[in-house]
VEXKOLNU-19062 format. One record per residue: x, y, z of N, C-alpha, C, O in turn; residue number from 1. Coordinates in Angstrom, 1 decimal, padded with zeros to 4 digits. Each point is the difference from the previous one (the first is absolute). Example, Ala and Ser with C-alpha at 12.3 -4.5 7.8 and 13.67 -1.06 7.14 Angstrom:
% VEXKOLNU-19062
REC n_east n_north   n_up ca_east ca_north  ca_up c_east c_north   c_up o_east o_north   o_up   n
REC  013.2  -005.7  007.8  -000.9    001.2  000.0  000.9   001.2  000.0  001.0   000.0  000.7   1
REC -001.4   001.1 -001.4   000.9    001.1  000.0 -000.8   001.1  000.8  000.5   001.1  000.1   2
% end
This chain:
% VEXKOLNU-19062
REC n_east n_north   n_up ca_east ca_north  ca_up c_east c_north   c_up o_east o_north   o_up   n
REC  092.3   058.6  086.5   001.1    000.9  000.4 -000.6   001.4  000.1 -000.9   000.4 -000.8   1
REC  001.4   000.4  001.9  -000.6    001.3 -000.7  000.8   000.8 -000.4  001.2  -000.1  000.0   2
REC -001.9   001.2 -000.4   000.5    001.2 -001.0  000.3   001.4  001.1 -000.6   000.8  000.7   3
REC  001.8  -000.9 -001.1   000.3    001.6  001.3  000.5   001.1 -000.9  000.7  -000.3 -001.0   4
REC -001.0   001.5  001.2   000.1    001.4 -000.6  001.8   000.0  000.3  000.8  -000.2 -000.9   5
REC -000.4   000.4  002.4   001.1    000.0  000.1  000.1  -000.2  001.3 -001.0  -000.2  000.7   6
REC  002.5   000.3 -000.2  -000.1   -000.4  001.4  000.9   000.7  001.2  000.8   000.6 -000.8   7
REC -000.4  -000.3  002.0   000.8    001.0  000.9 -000.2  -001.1  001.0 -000.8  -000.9  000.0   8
REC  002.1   001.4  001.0   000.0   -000.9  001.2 -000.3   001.5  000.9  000.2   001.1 -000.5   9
REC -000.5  -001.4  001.5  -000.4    001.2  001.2  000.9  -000.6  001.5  000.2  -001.2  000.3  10
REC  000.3   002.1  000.4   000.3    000.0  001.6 -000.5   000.8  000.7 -000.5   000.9 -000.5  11
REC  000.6  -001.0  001.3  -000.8    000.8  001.3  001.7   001.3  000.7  001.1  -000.5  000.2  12
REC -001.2   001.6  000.0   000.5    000.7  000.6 -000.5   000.6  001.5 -001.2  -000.2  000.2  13
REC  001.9   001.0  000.7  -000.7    000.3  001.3  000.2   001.9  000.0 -000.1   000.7  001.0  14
REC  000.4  -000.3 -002.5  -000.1    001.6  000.2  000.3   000.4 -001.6  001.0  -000.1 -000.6  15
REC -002.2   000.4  000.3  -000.2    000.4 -001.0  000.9   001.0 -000.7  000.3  -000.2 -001.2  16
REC  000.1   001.3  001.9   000.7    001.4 -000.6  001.4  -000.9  000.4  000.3  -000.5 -001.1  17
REC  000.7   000.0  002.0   000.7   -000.5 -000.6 -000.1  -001.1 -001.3  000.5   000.2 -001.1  18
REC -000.9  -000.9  001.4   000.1   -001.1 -001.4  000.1   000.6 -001.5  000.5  -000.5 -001.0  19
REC -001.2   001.9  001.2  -000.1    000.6 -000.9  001.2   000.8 -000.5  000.3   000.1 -001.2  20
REC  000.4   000.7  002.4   001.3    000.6 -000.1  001.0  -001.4 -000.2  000.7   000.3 -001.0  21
REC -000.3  -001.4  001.3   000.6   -000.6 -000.5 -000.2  -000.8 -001.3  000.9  -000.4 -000.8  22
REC -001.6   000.4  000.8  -000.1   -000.8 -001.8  000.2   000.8 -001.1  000.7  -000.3 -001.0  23
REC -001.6   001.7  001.3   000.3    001.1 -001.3  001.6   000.3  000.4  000.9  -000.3 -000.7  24
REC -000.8   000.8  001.9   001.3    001.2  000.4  001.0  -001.0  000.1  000.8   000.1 -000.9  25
REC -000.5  -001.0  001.7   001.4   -000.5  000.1 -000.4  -001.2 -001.0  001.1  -000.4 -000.1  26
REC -001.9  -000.3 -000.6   000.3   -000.9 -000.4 -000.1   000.5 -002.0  000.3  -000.8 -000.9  27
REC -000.7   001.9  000.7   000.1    001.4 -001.0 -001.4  -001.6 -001.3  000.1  -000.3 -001.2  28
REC -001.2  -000.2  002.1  -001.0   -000.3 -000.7 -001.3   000.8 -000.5 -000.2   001.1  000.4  29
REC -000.4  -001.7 -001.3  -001.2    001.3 -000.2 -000.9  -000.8  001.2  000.1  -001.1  000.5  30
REC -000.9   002.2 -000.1  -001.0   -001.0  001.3 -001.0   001.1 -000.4  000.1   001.2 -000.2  31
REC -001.6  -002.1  000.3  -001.7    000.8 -000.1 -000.3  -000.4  001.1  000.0  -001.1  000.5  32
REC -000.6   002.6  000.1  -000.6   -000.5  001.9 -001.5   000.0 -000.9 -000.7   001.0 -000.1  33
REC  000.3  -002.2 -000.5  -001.4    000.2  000.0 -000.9  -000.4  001.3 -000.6  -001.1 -000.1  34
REC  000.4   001.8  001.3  -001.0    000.5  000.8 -000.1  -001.3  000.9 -000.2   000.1  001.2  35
REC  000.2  -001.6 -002.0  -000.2   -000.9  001.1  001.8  -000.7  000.1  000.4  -001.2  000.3  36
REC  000.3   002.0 -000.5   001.5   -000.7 -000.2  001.0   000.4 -001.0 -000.3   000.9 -000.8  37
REC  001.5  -001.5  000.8   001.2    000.5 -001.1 -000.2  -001.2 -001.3 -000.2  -001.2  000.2  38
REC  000.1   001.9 -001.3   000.9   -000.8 -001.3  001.0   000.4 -000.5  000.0   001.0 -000.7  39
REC  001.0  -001.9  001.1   000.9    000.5 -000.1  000.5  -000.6 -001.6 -000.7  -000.9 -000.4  40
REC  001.5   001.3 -000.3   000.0   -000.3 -001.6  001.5  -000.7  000.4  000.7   000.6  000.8  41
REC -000.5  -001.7 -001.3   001.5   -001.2  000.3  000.5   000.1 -001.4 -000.7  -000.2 -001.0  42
REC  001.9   000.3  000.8   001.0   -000.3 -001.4 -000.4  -000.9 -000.7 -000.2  -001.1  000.4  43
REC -000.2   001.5 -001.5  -000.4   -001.4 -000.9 -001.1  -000.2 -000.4 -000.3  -000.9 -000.8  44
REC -000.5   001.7  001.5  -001.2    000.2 -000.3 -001.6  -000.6  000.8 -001.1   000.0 -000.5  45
REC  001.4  -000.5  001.8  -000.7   -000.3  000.9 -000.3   000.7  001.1  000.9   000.8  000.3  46
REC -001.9  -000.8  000.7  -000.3    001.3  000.7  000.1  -001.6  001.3  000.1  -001.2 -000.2  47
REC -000.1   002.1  001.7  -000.5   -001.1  001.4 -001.0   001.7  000.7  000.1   001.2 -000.2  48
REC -000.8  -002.0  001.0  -000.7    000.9  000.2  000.1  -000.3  001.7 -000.3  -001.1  000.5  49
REC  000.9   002.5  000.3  -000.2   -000.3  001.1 -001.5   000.6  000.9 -000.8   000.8 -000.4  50
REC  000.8  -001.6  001.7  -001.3    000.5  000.2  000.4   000.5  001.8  001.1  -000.4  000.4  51
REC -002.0   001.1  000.5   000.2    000.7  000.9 -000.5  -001.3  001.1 -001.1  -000.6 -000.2  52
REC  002.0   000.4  001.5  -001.0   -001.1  000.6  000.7   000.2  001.2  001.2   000.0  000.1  53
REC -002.2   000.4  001.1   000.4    000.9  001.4  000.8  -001.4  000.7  001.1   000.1  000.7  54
REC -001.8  -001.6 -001.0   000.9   -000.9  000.5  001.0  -000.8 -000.8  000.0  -001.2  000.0  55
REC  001.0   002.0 -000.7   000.3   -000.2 -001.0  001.4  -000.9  001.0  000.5   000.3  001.1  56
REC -000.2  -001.6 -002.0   001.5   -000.7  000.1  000.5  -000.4 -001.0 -000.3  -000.5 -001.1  57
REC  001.5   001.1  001.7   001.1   -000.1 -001.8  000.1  -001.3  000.1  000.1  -000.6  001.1  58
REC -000.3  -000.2 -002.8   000.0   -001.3  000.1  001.9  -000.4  000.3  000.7   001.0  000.3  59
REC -000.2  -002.2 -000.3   000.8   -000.3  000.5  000.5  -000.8 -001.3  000.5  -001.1  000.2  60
REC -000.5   001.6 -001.1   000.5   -000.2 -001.7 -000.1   001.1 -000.8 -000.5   001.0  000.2  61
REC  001.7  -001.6 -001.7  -000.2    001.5 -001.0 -001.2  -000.3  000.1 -000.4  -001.1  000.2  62
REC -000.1   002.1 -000.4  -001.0    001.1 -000.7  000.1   000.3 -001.5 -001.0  -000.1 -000.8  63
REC  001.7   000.3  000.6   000.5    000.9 -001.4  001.5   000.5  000.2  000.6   000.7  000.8  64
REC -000.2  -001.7 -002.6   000.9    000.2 -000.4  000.7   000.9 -001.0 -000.8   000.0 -000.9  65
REC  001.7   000.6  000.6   000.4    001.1 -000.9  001.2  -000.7 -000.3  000.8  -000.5  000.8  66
REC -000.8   000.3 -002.0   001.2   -000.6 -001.0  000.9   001.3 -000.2 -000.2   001.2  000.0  67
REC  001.1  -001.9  000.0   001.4    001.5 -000.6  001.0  -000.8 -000.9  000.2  -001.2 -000.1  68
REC  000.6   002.1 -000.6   001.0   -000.6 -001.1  001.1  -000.2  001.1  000.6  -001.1  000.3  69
REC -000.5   002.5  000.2   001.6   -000.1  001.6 -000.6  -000.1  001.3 -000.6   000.9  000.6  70
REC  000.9  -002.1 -000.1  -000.1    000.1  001.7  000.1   000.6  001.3 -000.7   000.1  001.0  71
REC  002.3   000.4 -001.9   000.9    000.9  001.0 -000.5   001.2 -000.3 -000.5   000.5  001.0  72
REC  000.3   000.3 -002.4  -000.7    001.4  000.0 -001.8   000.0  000.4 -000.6   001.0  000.5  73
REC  000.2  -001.9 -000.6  -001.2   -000.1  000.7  000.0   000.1  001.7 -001.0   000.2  000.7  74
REC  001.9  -000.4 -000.5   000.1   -000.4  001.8  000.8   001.5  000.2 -000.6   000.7  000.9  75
REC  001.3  -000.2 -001.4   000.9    001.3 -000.2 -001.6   001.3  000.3 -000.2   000.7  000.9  76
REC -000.6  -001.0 -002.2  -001.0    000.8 -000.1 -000.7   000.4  000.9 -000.1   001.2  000.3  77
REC -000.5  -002.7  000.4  -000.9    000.0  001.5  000.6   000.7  001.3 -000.6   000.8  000.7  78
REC  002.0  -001.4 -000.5   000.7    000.7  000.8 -000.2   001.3  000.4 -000.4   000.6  001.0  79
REC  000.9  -000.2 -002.0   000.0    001.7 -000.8 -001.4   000.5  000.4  000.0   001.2  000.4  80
REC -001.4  -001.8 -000.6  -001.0    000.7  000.1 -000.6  -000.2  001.6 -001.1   000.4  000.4  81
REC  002.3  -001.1  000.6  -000.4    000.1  001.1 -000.4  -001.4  000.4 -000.1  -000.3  001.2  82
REC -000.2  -000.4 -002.3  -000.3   -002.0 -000.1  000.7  -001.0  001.2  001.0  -000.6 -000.2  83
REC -001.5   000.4  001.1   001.3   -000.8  000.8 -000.9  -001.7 -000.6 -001.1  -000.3 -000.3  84
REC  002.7  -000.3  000.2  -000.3   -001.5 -000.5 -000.5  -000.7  001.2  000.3   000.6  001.1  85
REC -001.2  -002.2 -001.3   000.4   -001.1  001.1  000.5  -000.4 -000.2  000.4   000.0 -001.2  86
REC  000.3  -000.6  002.3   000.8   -001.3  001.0 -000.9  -000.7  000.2 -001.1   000.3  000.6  87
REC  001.7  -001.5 -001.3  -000.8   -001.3  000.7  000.9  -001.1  000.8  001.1  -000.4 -000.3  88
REC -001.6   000.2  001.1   001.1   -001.3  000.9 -000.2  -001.0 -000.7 -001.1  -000.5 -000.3  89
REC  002.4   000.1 -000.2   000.2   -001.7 -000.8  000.1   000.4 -001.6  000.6  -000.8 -000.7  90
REC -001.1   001.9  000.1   000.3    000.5 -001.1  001.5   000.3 -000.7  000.6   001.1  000.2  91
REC -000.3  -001.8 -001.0   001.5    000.6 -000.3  000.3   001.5 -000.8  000.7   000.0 -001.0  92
REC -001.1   001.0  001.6  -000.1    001.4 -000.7  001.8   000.5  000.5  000.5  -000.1  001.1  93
REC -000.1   000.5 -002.0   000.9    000.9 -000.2  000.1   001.3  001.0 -000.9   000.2  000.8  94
REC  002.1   000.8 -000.8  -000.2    001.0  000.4 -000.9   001.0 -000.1 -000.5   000.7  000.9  95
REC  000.1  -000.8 -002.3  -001.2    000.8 -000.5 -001.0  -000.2  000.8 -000.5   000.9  000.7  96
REC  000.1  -001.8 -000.6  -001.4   -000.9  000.3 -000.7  -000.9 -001.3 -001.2  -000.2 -000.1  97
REC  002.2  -000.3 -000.7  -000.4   -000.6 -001.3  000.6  -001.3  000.2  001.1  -000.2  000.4  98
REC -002.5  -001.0 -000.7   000.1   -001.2  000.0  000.8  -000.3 -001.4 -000.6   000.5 -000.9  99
REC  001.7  -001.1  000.5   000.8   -000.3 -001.1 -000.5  -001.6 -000.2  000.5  -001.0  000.6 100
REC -001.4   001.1 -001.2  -000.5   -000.9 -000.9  000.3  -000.5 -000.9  000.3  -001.1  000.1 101
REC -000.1   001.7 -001.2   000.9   -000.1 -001.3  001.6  -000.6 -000.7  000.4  -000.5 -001.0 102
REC  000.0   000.9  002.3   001.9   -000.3 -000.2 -000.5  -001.8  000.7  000.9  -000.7 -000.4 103
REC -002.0  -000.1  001.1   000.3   -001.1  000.3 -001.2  -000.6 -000.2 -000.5  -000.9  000.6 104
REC  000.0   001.4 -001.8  -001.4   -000.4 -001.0 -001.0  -000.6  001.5 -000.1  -001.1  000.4 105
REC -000.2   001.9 -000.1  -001.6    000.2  001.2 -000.6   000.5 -000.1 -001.0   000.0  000.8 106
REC  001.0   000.8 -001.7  -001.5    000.8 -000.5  000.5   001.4 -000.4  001.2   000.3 -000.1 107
REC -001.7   000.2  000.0   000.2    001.7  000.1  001.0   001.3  000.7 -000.1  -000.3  001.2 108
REC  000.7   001.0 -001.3   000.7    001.1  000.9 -001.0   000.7  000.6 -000.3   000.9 -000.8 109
REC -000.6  -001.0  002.3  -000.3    000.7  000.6  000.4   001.0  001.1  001.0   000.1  000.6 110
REC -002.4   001.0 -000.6   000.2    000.6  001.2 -001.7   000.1  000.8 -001.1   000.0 -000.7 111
REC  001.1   000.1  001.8  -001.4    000.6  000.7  000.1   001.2  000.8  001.0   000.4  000.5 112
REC -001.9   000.0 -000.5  -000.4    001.2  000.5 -001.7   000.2  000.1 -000.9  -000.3 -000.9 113
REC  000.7   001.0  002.2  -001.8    000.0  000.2 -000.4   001.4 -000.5  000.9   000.7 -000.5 114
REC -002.3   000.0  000.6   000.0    000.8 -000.6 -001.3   000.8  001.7 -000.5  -000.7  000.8 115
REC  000.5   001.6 -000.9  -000.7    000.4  001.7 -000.7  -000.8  000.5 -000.1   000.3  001.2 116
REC -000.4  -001.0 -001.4  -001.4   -000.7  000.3  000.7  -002.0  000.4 -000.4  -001.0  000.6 117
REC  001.8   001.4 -001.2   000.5   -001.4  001.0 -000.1  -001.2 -001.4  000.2  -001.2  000.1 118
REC -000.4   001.7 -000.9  -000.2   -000.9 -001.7  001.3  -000.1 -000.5  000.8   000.9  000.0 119
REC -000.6  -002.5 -000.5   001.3   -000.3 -000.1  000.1  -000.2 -001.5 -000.5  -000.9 -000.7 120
REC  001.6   002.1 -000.1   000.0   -000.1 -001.3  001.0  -000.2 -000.1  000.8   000.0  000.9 121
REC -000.4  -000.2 -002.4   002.0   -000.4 -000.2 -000.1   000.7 -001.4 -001.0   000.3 -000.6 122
REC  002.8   000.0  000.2   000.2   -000.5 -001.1  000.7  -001.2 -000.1  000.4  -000.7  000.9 123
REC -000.3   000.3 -002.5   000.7   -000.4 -000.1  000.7  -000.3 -001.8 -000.4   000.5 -001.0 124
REC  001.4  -001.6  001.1   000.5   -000.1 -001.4  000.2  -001.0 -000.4  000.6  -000.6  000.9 125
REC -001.0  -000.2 -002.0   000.3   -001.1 -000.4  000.6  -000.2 -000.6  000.2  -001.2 -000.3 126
% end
């Protein structure tokens, strides 16, 4: 088996100074532009490291998830900072844009939302 120091997941972004204004500024994270890319610092004590890529495609899954205690104040929050939710076709989301998971034991109370670069993050609540 081997032995690992520690570990990050990385994505690809297509504009660096945004990625950067939304993660510190609307998304109020700590973020280091160390020179080849963002580390961005995640709740809890894990970092993702985004990287700069001119043919960059937003993958077509989360990315990265953010747990919250409230759904509705977390969706309330995003809004407020300018956040527009997805719509998915075939998805049972609410007015909000929140998959209700919970009330019919399916998983989780979601929401999605991309971040400039077309990257699909959520919260959500268990």
């Amino acid at each position: 088996m081997l032995t690992f120091g520690s570990s990050f997941s990385g994505f690809s972004v297509n504009d660096h100074a945004a990625a950067l204004a939304f993660y510190r500024d609307t998304l109020g994270l700590s973020v280091e532009d160390t020179g080849m890319g963002l580390a961005v610092q995640l709740p809890g004590g894990g970092h993702v490291f985004l990287y700069p890529k001119q043919n960059h495609e937003p993958a077509t899954f989360t990315v990265l998830n953010f747990e919250v205690d409230d759904i509705d104040a977390a969706v309330a929050e995003l809004e407020a900072a300018g956040v527009t939710l997805e719509r998915y076709a075939g998805m049972p989301q609410d007015e909000k844009g929140v998959m209700r998971g919970k009330a019919t034991g399916n998983g989780p109370d979601i929401a999605w939302f991309t971040d400039p670069a077309g990257n699909i993050l959520s919260v959500l609540a268990g």
